[in-house]
C-alpha positions as CSV (number, residue, x, y, z in Angstrom):
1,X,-47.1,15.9,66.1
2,X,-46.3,14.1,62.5
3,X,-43.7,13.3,60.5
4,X,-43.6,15.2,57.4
5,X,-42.1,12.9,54.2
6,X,-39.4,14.9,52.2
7,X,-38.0,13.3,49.3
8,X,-34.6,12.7,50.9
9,X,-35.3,12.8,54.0
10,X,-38.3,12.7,56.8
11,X,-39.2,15.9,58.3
12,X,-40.7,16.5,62.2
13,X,-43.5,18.7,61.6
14,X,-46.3,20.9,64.3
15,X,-49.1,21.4,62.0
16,X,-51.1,25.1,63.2
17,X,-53.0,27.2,61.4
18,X,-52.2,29.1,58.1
19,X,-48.3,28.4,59.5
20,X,-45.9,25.5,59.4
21,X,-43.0,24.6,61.3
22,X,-40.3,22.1,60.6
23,X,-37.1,20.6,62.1
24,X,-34.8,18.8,60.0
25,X,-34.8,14.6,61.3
26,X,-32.3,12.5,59.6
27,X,-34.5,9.6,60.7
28,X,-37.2,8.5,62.6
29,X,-35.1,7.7,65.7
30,X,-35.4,11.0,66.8
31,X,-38.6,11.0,67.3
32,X,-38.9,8.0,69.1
33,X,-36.2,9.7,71.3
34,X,-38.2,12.8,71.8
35,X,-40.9,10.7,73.1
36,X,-39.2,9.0,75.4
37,X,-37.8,12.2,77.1
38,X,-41.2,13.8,77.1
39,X,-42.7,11.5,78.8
40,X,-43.5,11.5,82.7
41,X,-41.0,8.5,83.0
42,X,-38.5,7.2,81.0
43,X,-39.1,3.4,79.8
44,X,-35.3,1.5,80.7
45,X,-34.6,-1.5,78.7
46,X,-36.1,-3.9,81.4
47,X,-39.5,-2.2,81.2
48,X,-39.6,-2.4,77.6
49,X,-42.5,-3.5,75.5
50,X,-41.8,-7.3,75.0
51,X,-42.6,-7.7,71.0
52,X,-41.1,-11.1,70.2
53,X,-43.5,-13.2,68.3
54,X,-45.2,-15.6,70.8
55,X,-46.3,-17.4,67.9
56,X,-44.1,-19.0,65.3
57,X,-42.7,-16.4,62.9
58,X,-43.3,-16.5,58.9
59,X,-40.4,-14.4,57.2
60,X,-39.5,-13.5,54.0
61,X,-36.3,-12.2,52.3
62,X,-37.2,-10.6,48.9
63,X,-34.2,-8.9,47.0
64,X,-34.3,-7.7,43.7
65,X,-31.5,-9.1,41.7
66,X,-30.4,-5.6,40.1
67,X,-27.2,-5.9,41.6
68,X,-25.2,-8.5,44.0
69,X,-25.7,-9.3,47.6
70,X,-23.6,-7.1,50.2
71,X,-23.6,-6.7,53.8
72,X,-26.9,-5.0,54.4
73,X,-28.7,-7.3,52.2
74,X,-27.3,-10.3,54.1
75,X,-27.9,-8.9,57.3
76,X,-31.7,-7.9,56.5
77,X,-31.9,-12.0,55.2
78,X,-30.2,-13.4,58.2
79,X,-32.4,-11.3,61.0
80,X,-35.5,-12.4,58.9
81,X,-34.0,-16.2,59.3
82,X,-33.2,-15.8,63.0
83,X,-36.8,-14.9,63.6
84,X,-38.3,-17.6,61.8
85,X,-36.1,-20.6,63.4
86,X,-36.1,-18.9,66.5
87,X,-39.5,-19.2,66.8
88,X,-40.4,-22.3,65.0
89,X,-41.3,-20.8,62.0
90,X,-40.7,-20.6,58.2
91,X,-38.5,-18.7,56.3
92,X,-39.1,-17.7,52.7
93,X,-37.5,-16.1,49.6
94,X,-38.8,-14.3,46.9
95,X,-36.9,-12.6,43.8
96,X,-38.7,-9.4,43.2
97,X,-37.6,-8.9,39.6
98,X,-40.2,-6.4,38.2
99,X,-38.2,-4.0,37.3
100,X,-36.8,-5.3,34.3
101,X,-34.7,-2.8,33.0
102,X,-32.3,-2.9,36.4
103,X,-32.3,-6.6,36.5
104,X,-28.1,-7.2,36.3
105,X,-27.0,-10.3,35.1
106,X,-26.1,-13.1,37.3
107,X,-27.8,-11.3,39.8
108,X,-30.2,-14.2,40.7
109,X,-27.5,-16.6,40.7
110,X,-25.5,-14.8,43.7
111,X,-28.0,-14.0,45.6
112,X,-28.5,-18.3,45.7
113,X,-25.3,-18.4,46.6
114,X,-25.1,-16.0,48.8
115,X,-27.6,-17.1,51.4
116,X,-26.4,-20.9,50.5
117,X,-22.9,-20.5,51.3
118,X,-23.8,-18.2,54.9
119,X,-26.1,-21.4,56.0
120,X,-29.1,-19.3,55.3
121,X,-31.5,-22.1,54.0
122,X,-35.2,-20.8,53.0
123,X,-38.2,-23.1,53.5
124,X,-40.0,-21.8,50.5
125,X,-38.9,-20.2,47.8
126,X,-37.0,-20.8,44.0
127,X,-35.3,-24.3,43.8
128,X,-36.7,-25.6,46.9
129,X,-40.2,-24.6,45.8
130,X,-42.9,-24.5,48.3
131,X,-47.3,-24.1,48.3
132,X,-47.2,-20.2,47.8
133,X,-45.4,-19.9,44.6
134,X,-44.2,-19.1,41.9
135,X,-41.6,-17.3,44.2
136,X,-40.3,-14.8,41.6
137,X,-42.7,-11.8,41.0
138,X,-42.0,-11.8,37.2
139,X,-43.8,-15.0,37.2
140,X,-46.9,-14.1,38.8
141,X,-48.2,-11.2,36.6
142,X,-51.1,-12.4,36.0
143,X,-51.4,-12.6,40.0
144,X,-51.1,-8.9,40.3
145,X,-53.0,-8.0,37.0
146,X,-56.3,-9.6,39.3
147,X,-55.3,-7.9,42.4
148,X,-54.9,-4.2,40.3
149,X,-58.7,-5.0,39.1
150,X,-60.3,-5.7,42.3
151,X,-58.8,-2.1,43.1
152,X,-60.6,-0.5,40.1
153,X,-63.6,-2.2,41.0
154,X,-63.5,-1.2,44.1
155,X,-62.9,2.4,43.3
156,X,-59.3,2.3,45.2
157,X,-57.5,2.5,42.1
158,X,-57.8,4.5,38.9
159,X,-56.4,4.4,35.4
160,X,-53.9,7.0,34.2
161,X,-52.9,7.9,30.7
162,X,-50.9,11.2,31.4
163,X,-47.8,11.2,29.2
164,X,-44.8,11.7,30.6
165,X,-44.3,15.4,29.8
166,X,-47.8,16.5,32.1
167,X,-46.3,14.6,34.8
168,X,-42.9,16.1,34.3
169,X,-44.3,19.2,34.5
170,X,-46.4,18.6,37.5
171,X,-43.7,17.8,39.4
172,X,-41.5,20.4,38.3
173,X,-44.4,23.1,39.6
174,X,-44.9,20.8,42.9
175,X,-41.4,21.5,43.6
176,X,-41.4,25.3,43.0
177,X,-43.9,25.5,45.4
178,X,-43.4,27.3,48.6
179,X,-43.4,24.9,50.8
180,X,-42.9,22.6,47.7
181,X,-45.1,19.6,47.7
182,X,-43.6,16.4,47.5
183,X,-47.4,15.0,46.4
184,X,-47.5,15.9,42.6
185,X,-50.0,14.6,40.9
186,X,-53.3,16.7,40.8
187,X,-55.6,13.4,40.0
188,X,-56.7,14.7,36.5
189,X,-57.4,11.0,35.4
190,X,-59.4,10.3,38.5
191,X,-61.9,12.3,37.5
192,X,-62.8,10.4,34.4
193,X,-65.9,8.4,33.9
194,X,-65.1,4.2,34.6
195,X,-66.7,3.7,30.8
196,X,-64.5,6.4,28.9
197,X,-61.3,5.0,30.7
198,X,-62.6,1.5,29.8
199,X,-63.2,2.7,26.4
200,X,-59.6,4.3,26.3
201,X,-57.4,1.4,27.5
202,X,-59.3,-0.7,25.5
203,X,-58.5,1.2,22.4
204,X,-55.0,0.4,23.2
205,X,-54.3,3.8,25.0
206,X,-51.0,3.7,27.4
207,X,-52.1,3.7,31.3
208,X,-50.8,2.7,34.4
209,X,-52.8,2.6,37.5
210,X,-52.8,4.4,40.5
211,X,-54.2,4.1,44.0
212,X,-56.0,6.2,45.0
213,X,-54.5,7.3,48.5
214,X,-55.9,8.4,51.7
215,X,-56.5,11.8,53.2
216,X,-54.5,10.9,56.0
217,X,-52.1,7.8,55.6
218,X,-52.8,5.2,58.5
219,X,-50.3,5.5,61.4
220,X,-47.3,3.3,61.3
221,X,-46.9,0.5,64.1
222,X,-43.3,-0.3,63.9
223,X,-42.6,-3.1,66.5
224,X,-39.5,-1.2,66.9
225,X,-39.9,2.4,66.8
226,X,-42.9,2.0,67.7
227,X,-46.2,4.3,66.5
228,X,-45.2,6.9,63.9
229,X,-47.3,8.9,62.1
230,X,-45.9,9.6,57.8
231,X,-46.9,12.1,55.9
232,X,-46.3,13.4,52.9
233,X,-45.7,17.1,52.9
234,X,-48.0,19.0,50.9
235,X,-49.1,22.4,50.2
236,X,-52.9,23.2,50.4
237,X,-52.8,26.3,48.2
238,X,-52.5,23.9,45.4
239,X,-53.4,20.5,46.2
240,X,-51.9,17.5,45.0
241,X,-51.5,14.0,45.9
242,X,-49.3,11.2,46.4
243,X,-51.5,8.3,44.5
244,X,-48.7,6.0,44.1
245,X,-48.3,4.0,41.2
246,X,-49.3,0.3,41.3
247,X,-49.2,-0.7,37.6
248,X,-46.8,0.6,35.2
249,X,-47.4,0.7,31.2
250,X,-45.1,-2.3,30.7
251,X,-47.6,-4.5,32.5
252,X,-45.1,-5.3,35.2
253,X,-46.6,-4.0,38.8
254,X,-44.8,-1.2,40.8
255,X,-42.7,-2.8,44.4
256,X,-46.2,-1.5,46.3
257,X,-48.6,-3.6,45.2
258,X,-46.0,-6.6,44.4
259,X,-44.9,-6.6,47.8
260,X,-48.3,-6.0,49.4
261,X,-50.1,-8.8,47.4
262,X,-47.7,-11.5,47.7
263,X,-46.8,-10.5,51.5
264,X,-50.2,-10.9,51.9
265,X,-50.5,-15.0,49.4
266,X,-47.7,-16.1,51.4
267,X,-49.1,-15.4,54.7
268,X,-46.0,-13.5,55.9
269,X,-46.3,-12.3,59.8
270,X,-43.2,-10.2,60.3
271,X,-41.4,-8.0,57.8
272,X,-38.1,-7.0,58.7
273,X,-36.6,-4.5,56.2
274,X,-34.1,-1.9,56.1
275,X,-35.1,1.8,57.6
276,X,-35.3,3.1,54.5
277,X,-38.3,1.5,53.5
278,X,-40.0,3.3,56.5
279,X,-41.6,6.2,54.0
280,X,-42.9,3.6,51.9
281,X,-44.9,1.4,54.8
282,X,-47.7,4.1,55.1
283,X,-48.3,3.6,51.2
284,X,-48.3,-0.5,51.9
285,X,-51.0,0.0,54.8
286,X,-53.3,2.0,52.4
287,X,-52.9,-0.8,50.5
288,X,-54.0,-3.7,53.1
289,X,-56.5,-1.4,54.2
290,X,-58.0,-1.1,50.4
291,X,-58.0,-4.6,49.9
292,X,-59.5,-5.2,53.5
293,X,-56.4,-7.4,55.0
294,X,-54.6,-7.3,58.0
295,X,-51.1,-6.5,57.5
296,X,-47.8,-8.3,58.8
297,X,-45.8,-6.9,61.3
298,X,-43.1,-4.5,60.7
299,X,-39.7,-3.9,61.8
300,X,-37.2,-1.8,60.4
301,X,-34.1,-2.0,61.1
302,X,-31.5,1.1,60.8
303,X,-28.8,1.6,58.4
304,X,-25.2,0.2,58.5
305,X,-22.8,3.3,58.3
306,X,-19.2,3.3,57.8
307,X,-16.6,4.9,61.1
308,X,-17.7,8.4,59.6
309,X,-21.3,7.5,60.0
310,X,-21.8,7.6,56.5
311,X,-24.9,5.1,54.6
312,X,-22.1,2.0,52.8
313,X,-21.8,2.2,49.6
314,X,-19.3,-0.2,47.2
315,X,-17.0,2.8,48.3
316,X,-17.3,3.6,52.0
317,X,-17.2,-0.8,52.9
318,X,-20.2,-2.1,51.4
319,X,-18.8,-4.9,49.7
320,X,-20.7,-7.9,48.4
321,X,-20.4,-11.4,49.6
322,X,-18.6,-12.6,46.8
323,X,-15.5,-10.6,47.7
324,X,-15.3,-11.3,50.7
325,X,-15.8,-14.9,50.4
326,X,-13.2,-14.8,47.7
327,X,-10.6,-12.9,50.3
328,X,-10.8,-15.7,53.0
329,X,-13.8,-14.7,55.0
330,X,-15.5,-17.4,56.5
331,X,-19.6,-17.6,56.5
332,X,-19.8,-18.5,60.4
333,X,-17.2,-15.7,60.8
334,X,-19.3,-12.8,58.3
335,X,-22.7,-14.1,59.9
336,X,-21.9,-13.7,63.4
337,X,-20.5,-10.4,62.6
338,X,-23.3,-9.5,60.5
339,X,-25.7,-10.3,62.8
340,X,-24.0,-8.0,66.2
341,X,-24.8,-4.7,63.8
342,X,-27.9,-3.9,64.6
343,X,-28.8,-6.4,67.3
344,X,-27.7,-7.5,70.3
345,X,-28.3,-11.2,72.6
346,X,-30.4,-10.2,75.9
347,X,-27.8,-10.3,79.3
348,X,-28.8,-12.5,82.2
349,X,-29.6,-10.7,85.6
350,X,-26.6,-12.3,86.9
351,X,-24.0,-10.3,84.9
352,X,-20.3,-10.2,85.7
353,X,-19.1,-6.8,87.3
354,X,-15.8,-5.2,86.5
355,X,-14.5,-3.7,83.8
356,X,-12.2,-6.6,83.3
357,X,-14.9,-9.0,83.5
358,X,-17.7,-7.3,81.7
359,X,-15.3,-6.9,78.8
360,X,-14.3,-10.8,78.6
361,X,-18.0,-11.3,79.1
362,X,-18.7,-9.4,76.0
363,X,-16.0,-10.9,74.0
364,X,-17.0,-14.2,75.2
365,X,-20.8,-13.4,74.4
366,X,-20.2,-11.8,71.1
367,X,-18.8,-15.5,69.8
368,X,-21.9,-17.0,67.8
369,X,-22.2,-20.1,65.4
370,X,-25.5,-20.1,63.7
371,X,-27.1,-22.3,65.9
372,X,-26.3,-20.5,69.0
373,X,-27.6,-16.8,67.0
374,X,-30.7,-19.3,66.7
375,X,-30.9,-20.0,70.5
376,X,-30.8,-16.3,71.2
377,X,-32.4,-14.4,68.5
378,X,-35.0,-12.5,70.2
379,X,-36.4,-8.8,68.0
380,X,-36.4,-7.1,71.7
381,X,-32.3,-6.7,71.1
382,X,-32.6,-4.8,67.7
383,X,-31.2,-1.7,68.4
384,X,-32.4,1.8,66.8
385,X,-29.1,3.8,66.2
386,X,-26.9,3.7,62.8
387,X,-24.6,0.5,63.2
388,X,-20.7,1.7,62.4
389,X,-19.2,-1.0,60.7
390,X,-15.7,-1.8,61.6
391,X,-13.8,-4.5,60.1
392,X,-11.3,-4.8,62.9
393,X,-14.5,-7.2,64.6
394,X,-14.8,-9.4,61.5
395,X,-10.9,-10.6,61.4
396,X,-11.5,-11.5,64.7
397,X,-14.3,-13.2,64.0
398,X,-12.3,-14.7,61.3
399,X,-9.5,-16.1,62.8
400,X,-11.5,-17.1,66.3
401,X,-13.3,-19.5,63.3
402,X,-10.2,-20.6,61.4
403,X,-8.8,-21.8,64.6
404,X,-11.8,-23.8,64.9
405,X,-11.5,-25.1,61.3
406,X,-7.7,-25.2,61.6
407,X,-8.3,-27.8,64.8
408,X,-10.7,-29.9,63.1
409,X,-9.0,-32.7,60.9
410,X,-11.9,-32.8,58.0
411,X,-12.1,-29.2,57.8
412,X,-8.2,-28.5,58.3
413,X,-7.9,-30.9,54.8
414,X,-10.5,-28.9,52.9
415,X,-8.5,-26.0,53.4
416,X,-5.8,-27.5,52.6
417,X,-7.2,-28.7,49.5
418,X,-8.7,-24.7,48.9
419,X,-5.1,-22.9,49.1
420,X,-2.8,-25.8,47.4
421,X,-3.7,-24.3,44.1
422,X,-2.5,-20.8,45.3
423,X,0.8,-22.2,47.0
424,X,1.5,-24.3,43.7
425,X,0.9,-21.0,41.6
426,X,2.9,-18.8,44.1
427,X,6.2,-20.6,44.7
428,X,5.8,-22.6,40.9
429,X,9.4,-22.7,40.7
430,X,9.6,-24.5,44.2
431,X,7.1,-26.7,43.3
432,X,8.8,-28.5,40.2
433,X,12.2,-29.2,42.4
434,X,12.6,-32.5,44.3
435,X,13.8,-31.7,47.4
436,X,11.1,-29.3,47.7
437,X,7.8,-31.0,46.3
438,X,6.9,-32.5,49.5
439,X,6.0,-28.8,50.7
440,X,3.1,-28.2,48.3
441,X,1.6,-32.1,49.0
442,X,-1.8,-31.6,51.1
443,X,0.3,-33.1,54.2
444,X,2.7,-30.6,55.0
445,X,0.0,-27.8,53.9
446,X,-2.2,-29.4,56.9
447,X,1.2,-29.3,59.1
448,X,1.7,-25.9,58.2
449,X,-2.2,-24.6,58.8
450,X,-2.1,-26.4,62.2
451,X,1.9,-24.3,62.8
452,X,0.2,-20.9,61.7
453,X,-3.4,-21.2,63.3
454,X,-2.5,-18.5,65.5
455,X,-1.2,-16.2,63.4
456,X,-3.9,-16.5,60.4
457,X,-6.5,-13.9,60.3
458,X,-7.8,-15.7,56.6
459,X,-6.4,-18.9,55.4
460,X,-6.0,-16.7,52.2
461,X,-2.3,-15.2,54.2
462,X,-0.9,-18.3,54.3
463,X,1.7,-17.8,51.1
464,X,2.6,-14.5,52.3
465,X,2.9,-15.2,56.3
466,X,4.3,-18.4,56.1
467,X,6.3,-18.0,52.5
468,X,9.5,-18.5,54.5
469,X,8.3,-22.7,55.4
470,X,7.8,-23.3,51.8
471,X,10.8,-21.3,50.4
472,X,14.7,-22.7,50.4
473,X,15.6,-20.5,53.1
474,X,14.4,-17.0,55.1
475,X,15.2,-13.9,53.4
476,X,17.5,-12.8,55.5
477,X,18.0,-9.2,54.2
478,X,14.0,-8.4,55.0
479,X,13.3,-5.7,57.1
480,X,13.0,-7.6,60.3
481,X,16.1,-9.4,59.7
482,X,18.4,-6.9,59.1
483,X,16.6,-4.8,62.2
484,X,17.7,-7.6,64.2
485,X,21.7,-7.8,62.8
486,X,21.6,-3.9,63.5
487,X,20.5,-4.2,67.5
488,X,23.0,-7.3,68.0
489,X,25.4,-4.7,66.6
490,X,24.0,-1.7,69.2
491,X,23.8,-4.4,72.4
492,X,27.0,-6.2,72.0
493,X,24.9,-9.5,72.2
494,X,26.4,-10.6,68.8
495,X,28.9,-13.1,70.2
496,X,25.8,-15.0,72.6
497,X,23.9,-15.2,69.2
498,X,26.6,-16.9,67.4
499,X,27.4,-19.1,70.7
500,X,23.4,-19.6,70.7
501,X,23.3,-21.2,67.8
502,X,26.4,-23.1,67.1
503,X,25.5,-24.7,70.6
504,X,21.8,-25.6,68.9
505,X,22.6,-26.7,65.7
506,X,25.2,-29.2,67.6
507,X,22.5,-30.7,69.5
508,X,20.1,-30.5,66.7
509,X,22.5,-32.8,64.0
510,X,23.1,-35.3,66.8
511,X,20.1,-35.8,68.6
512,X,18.1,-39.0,67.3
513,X,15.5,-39.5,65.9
514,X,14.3,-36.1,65.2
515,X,13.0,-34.2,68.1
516,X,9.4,-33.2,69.8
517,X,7.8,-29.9,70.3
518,X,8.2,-30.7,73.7
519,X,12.0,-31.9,73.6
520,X,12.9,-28.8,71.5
521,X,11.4,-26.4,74.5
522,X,13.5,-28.0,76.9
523,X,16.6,-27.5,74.8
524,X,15.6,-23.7,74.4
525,X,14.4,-23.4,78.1
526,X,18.3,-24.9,78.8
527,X,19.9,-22.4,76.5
528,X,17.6,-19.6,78.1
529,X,19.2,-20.8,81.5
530,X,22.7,-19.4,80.3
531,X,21.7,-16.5,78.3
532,X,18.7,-14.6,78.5
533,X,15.5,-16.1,77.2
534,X,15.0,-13.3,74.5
535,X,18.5,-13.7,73.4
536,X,17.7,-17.2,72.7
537,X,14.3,-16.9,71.1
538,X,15.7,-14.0,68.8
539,X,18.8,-15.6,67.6
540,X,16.6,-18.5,66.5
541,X,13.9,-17.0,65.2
542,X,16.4,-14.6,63.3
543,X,17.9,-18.7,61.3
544,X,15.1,-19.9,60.8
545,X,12.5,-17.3,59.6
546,X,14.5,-14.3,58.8
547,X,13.2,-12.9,62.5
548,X,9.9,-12.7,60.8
549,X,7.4,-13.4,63.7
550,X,4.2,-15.7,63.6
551,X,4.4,-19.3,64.7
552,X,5.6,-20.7,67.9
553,X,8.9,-21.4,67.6
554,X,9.3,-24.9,69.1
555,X,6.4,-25.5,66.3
556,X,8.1,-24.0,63.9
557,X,11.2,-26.0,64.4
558,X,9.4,-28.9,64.2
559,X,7.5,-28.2,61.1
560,X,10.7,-28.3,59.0
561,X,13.1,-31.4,58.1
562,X,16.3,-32.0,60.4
563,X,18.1,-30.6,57.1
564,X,16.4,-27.7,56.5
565,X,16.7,-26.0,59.7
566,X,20.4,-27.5,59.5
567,X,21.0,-25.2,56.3
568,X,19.2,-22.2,58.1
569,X,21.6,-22.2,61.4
570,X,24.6,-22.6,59.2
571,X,23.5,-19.8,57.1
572,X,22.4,-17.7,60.1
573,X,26.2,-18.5,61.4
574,X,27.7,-17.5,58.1
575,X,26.3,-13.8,58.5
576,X,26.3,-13.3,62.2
577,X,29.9,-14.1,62.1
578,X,31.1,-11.7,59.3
């Protein structure tokens, strides 16, 4: 049994004579399925194959900058980084920027920022520098320029100076094939002598060079799918063959031999890289086998998919870092969700049973800061399937972190110091009066962050949830207000509301000095005694933020000057008692 490589797509294929069959695969998991259920006994996770490095790890991350960093980039970086710190190791980055015309600009710069701002720090790599470099590939021409010649020595590698229109139209008569070959190339400029190609790229004659590939493509040992054998799918009627290109006729090499030849300088051990770099591995091991090295070990990890199962794209949730940065996303809060698609920390033997239980457990468990993913990075949790990305997780992510920033004083003032600008800029008006300056000042932000922590799913909300703590008073013809006027109406309850809060706002000008979270909940807790506690909470809630719900109310109460929340019961009255 092999796998068959289609262009889009990798085909299962039983190879008999004069006949082929094939079943449609959308990936290689299926086979790796297959195997398992053919076998004499199933393999259960606790009997699986232990393939975490016992050794410490070298890792690269090596994105090209022709566009910005997004989610699966990030997450390909940050397993890469778990490995290497989770086994003592080193982690590296490389800019593979060969491909000139596709290189976006600014590119570079956010991929730097990227990995900088998520706390993904490389050992080696641009900036920091390190003893393999130069780290960007556009640097190290001259590197691959030796590496391409030791090929054509060799006789791995050939010159070709077919113009583009022979190739066009070999691969144009490769596909009308029946089966159509996805090996196109019939090795015309193999067959020249090494002194006439000499001789002809000498005279200035356009070439690139290609290697000359195997038969058969060595089997691919994927420490997580374990051995698969690629193919490309051919048809022997009319031979042709996949001879990649290594060396295009701009000088700059093709990703293969790049990727090979500096994987191979930089002493990288592990290679962890997105599934659909699977077809391409068979290539790299022709390559390690030509130059006579031993290759790293590979791991690649399946696609992120939206709810539909779809591939992301920048339309289907496949957003870069920037934007979500930008939109209040913290880096502890995208990393640890990040790095749950696609991977999962090992349970302990003694495992809580219950549904209840198991599912605190696994809310519990999922909570990660970088140095805890560190702790329990191990490859033997990489999963195979499609990981369905749902941003439900990553707000609560999000706000489990801002809670944890909110709490912390130095952290709580730097973002403070982050939304003042916005606040300023929303309520500008506000801002210039008096009586009102106090609220945009980075003390009554803080107050206000610490009020909200529970409500705040990004710290970018904050105008918009708590807009009723900086404005001169609640709207009080908002949908939840007026909601609330309409059921007092339906229950008959509108006279306790009134007597509610006439009976707070008496104690609340009198009482001196101005009260404690702790006092107000008594007063409440009192009131609560001769009404009904959500008759209480309600009629307040309905003064003092337009019943707009969100911050404790005690909290809440306490937040805002004795005058303030003197004006809002007064008010509240006014309307109540029309």
């Amino acid at each position: 049994m092999i796998i068959m490589l289609s262009r889009n797509c990798v085909q299962l294929v039983r190879v008999l004579p004069r006949r082929t069959y094939s079943t449609s695969a959308s990936n290689i998991r299926h086979l790796t399925a297959s195997r398992r259920v053919a076998g004499k006994k199933s393999t259960s996770s606790a009997t699986r194959t232990d393939v975490h490095p016992s050794k410490p790890a070298r890792t690269r991350f090596a994105p090209s900058p022709t566009g910005f960093i997004h989610l699966g980039s990030l997450r390909t970086a940050l397993y890469n980084f778990l490995l290497a710190k989770a086994t003592g190791g080193q982690f590296l980055l490389r800019i593979e920027d060969t491909d000139q015309s596709r290189k976006k600009e600014g590119a570079e710069e956010d991929i730097y920022e990227a990995l900088t701002w998520a706390g993904i720090k490389w050992d080696e790599g641009p900036v920091v520098g390190g003893d393999h470099g130069p780290y960007k590939q556009s640097e190290r021409l001259h590197i691959y320029k030796e590496y391409a010649d030791k090929l054509l020595e060799s006789g791995h590698a050939y010159r070709c100076f077919c113009p583009k229109d022979r190739l066009d139209k070999l691969r144009d008569t490769a596909q009308r094939l029946v089966p159509p070959s996805m090996a196109t190339y019939d090795r015309y400029c193999y067959h020249i002598d090494c002194e006439t190609s000499s001789t002809m790229a000498g005279s200035g004659a356009p070439y690139t060079i290609r290697l000359k590939s195997p038969d058969v493509y060595p089997r691919v040992n994927d420490l997580l799918h374990g051995e698969l054998d690629l193919q490309i799918q051919s048809n022997y009627s009319d031979p042709r063959y996949d001879d990649p290109v290594l060396f295009k006729t701009d000088g700059y090499p093709t990703y293969h031999l790049a990727n090979v030849v500096d994987d191979h300088l930089m002493k990288i051990t592990q290679v962890i890289r997105g599934e659909e770099w699977l077809p391409s591995t068979p290539k790299h091991l022709a390559l390690y086998n030509a130059f006579g090295w031993t290759p790293p070990e590979f791991i690649h990890i399946p696609l992120l998919t939206s709810l539909e199962d779809k591939k992301l794209s920048k339309r289907t949730g496949d957003t870069g870092i920037k934007s979500y940065r930008e939109n209040g996303i913290l880096p502890e809060a995208l990393v640890n969700f990040v790095a749950l698609y696609g991977w999962a920390p090992q349970q302990s033997s003694a495992t809580l049973s219950g549904t209840k239980k198991r599912r605190e457990a696994t809310s519990a468990g999922e909570i990660m800061n970088m140095q805890e993913l560190i702790s329990k990075f191990n490859i033997n949790g990489l999963t195979k399937g499609n990981a369905k990305v749902s941003e439900s997780k990553l707000e609560f992510f999000n706000s489990y972190f801002l809670r944890l920033r909110i709490e912390d004083a130095e952290k709580r003032h730097e973002l403070a110091l982050q939304i003042q600008p916005v606040l300023i800029w929303r309520f500008s008006d506000l801002a210039k009066k008096k009586p009102h300056r106090h609220k945009f000042e980075l003390e009554y932000i803080e107050k206000v962050l610490l009020t909200f922590k529970g409500s705040l799913k990004t710290v970018t909300e904050l105008p918009e949830i708590a807009s009723y703590v900086f404005e001169e008073h609640p709207d009080y013809a908002s949908e939840e207000a007026l909601e609330y006027i309409v059921s007092l109406s339906a229950s008959r309850e509108g006279n306790d509301a009134i007597a509610i809060l006439q009976d707070f706002a008496g104690w609340w000008t009198h009482i001196d000095p101005m009260p404690t979270v702790a006092e107000i909940d008594a007063k409440i807790k009192s009131l609560a005694k001769a009404y009904t506690s959500t008759t209480v909470f309600h009629a307040l809630r309905f003064s003092i933020s337009g019943s707009v719900p969100g911050a404790p109310l005690s909290q809440l109460l306490n937040l805002l000057d004795r005058d303030a929340v003197t004006i809002r019961l007064v008010s509240a009255l006014k309307i109540l008692m029309l």
